[in-house]
Backbone as CSV, one residue per row, in Angstrom:
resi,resn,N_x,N_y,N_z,CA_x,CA_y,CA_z,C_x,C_y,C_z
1,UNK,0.843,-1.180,0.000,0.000,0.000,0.000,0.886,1.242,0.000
2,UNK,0.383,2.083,-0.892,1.436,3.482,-0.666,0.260,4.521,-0.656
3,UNK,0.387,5.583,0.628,0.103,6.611,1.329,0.723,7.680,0.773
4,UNK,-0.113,8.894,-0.076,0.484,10.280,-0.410,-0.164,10.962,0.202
5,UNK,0.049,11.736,1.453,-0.290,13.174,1.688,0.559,14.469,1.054
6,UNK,-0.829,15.505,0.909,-0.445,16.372,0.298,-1.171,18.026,1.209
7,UNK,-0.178,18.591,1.398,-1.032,20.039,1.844,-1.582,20.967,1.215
8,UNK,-2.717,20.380,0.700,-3.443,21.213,-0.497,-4.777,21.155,-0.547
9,UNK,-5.942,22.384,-1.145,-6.870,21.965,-0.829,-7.723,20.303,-1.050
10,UNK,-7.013,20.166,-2.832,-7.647,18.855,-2.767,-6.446,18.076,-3.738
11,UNK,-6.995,16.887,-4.114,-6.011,15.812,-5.306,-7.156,15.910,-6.616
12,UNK,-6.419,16.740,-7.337,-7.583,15.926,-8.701,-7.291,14.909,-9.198
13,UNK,-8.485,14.257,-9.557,-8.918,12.522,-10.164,-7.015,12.442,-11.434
14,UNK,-7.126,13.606,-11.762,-6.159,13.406,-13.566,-4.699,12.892,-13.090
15,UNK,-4.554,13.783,-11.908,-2.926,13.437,-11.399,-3.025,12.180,-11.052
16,UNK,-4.456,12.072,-9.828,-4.334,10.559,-9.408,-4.076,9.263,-10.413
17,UNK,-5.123,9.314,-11.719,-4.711,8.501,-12.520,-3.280,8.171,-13.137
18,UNK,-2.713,10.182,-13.446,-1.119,9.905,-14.198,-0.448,9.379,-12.844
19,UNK,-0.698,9.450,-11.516,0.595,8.705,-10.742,0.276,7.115,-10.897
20,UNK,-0.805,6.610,-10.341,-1.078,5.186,-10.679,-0.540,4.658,-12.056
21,UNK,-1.042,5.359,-13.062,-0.190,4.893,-14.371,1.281,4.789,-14.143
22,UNK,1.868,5.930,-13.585,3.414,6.032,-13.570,3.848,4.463,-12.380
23,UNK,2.857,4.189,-11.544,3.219,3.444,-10.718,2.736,1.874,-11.112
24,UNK,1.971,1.979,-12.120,2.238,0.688,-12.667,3.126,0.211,-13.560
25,UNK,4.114,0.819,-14.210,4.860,-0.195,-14.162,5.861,-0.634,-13.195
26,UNK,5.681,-0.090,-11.610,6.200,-1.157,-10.514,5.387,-2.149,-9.655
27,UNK,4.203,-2.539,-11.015,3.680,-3.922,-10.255,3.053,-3.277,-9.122
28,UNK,2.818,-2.376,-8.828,1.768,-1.273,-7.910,0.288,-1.033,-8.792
29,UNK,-0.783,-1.943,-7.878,-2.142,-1.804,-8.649,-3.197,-0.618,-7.903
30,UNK,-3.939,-0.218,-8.958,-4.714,1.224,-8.180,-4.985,1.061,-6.931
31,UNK,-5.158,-0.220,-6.975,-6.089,0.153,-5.390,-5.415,-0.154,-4.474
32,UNK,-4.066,-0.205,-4.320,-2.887,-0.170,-3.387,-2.610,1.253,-3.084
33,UNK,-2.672,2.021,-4.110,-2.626,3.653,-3.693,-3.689,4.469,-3.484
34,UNK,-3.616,4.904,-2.564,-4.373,6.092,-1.278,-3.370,7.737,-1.967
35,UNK,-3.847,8.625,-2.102,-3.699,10.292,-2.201,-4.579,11.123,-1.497
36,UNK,-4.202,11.918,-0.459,-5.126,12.458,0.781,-4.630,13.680,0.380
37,UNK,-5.270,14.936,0.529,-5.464,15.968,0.682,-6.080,16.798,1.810
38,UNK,-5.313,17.509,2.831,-5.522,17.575,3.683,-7.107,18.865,3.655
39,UNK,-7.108,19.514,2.756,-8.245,20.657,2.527,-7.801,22.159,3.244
40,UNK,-6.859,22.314,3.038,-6.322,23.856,3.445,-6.753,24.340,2.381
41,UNK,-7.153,25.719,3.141,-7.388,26.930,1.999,-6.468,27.884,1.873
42,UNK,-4.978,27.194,2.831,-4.009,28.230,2.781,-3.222,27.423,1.616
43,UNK,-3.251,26.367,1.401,-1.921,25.798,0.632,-2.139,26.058,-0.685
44,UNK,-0.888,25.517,-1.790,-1.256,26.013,-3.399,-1.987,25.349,-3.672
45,UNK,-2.457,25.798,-4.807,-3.802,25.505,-5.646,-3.254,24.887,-6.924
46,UNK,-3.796,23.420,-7.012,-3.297,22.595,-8.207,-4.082,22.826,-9.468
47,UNK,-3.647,22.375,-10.242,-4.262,21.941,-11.784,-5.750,21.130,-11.740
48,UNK,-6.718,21.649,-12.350,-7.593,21.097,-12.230,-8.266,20.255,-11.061
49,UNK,-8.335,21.505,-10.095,-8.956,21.263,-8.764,-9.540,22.737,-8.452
50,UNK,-10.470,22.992,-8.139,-11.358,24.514,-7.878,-10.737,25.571,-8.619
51,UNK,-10.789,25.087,-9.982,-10.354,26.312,-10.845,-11.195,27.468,-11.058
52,UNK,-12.619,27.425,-10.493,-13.650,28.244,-10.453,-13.973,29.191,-8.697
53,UNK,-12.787,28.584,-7.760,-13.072,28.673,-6.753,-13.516,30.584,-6.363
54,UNK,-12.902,30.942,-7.142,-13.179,32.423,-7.109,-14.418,33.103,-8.066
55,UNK,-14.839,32.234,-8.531,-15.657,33.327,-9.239,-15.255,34.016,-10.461
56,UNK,-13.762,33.544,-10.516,-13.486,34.602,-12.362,-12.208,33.802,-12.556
57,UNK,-11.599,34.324,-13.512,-10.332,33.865,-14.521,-9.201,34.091,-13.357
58,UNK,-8.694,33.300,-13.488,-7.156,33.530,-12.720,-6.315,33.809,-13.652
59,UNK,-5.211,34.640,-13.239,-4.466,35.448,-14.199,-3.775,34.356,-14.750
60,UNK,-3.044,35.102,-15.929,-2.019,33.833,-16.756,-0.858,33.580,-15.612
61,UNK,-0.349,34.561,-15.743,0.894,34.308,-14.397,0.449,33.712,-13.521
62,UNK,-0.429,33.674,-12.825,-0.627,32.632,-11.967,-1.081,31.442,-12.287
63,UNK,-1.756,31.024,-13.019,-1.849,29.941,-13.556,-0.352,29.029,-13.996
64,UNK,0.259,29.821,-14.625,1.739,29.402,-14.625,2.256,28.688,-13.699
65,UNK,2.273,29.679,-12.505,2.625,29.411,-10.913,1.860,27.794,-10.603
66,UNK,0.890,27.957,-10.819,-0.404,26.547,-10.560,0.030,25.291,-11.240
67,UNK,0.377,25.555,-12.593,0.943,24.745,-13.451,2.007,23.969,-12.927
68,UNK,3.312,24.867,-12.668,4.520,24.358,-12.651,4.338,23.775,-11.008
69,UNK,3.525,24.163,-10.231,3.227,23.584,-9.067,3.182,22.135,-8.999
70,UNK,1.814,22.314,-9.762,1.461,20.537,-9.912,2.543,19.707,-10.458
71,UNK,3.240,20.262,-12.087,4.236,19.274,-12.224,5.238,18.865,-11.542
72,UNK,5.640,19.822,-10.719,7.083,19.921,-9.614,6.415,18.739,-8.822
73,UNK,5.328,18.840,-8.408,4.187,17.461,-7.012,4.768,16.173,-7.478
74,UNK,3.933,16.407,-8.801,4.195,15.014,-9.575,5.400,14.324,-9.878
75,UNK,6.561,15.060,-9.948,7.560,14.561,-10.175,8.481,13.843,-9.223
76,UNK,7.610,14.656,-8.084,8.364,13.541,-6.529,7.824,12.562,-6.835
């Protein structure tokens, strides 16, 4: 079983799938992996998780910021 916590508001479904994919090919099956999100509203804000949370467009630059967030996550 492998355990990811993360300090963020949430995990979206897309990452969860690309890590399971990335983790099958070590013979690691979905349902051995758990991804928790603790629900802070202080921590960064990922890729396709409450991209509406405000009510309007988030700037490009920040989105950037959001972007390179998530991939930097993923790459641990």
């Amino acid at each position: 079983m492998i355990v990811i916590t993360v300090d963020t508001l949430g995990i979206p479904d897309e990452l969860t799938e690309r890590l399971a994919k990335k983790l099958s090919v070590l013979a690691i099956d979905r349902s051995r992996l758990a991804i928790c999100g603790s629900h802070t509203h202080s921590g960064p804000m990922m890729e396709c998780c409450a991209n509406t949370l405000f009510g309007q467009s988030i700037a490009d630059e920040q989105w950037q910021t959001i972007l390179k967030y998530t991939a930097e996550l993923e790459s641990k």
